[in-house]
Residue, then its C-alpha position, 0 to 999 in steps of 0.5 A: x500500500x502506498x504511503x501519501x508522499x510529503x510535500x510540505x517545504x520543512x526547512x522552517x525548522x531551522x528557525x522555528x522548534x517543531x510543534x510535534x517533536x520538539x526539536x528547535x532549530x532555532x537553538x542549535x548550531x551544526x556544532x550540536x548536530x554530530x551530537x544529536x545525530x549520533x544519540x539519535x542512532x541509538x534509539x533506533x536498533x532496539x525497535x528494528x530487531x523487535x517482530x513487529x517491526x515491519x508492521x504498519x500502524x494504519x495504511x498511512x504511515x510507515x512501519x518503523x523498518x520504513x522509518x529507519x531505512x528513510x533516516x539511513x539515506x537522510x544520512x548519506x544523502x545530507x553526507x553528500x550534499x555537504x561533500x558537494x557544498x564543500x567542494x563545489x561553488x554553489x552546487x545544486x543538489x541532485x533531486x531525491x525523491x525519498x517516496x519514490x526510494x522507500x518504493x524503488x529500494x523496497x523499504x519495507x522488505x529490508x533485513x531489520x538488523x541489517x538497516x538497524x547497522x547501516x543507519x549506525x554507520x551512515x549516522x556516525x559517518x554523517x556525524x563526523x562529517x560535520x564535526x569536520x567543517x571549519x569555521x570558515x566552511x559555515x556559510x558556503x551555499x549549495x540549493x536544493x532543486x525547489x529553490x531552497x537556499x542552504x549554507x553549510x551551517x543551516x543544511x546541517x540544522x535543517x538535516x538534524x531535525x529529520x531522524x530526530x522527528x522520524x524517531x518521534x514518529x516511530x515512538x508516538x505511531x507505534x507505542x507497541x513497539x517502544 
């Protein structure tokens, strides 16, 4: 069954806290988002290797596997994004259409414990992605292909806020399973 792709434009959270999940972009620098990217990799191996990770909770969200191999390819995909933003003048980023991946890569039928330590790996290697960037890194620009304006320094908010949300939805979709 097919998921209803998310359209909404959510880079108001690099100023805004998220109503829903708490993260407050508005207070966080990519000096904390190593940090928070790689506490937010441990909440998700203990919910993959339960049974009913797998399961949806209704026909319109995904099943917590779906979640996590999402934030597994936020992950890398934010990695490369910064790669090219920190070596190419003003780059704009390939398109990624992540509902279009969750179907294409087939989300829902992936090994639990096999995406529970590629999401570990991605994070930590997101992480240290970001720990690296120097100072005078912070401002240099890459766009998104609907326009959206990012420098270093608000793309890495902006991403942080993704598997911190997508945690909060696992917990709050499917309190069986936490």
């Amino acid at each position: 069954m097919a998921i209803e792709p998310d359209t909404k434009n959510w880079t108001w959270v690099i100023e805004t806290p998220c109503t829903d999940c708490g993260y407050d972009g508005s207070a966080t620098t990519i000096r904390d988002v190593p940090g928070i990217v790689e506490a937010n990799a441990t909440g998700w191996p203990g919910a993959l290797l339960r049974e009913d990770a797998r399961q949806r909770p209704d026909e319109h969200t995904w099943s917590t596997l779906e979640y996590a191999a999402h934030v597994r390819d936020v992950h890398a995909t934010m990695t490369e994004r910064l790669t090219l933003m920190l070596t190419e003048d003003a780059p704009t980023f390939p398109n990624w259409d992540q509902d279009a991946t969750a179907v294409e890569d087939r989300y829902a039928e992936q090994d639990p414990a096999t995406v529970a330590r590629e999401l570990g790996a991605a994070a930590h290697r997101a992480a240290v992605a970001f720990d690296e960037v120097r100072d005078d890194q912070l401002e240099r620009t890459g766009l998104r292909s609907d326009g959206s304006t990012f420098t270093v320094a608000t793309l890495a908010v902006y991403y942080a806020h993704d598997p911190v949300h997508h945690l909060w939805d696992v917990r709050r979709t499917h309190t069986d399973q936490m």
